[in-house]
C-alpha positions, 0 to 999 in steps of 0.5 A: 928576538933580543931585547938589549933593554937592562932591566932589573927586578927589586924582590921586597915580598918574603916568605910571607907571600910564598905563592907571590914571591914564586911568580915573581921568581918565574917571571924574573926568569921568564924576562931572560928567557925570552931575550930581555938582557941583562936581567938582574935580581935584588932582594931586600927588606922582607924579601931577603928571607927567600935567600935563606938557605935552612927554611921550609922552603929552601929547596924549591927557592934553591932550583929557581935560582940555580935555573936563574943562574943558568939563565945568567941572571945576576942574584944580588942581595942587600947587605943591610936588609941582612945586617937588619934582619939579624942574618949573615951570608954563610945563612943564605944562598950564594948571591952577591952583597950590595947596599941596595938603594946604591944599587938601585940607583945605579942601576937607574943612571945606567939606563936599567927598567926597575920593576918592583915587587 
């Protein structure tokens, strides 16, 4: 059953919290693959570190989000989270670049849940 209920998922836990981030990258997919849609994912602040695409970890975070790309979920990522942390987009992964309190709040005037992490 289709759930037409927008949701978006706000990613701030980095790389710090591997084992926490993973989950809440399955979960995000899980959202979509059980009929929530649109499911959309933003990352920012520490979070973005999980975009990184030359990290130990970079390959197992590389399959999750192909699989959430698949899915048709939206990757996002906010521009001044990276400006902050000092990294460019030819260091991350594909995603698109958002400032992301105007994203949020977007996101919340067109009737999005925003779950945050």
């Amino acid at each position: 059953m289709q759930n037409t209920q927008p949701t978006l998922v706000v990613l701030t836990t980095g790389k710090e919290a591997f084992v926490r981030a993973n989950a809440i990258l399955q979960m995000t997919l899980m959202l979509r693959k059980f009929g929530q849609e649109p499911v959309e994912l933003l990352v920012l602040g520490p979070g973005i570190e999980i975009l990184k695409s030359n990290q130990k970890n970079s390959p197992q975070f590389s399959q999750q989000l192909d699989a959430m790309k698949a899915a048709g979920i939206e990757i996002a990522i906010c521009e001044q989270s990276m400006q902050n942390l000092g990294l460019t987009p030819d260091q991350m992964f594909e995603a698109k670049i958002v400032r992301g309190g105007e994203e949020i709040a977007r996101r919340m005037q067109d009737g999005y849940t925003v779950l945050t992490f």
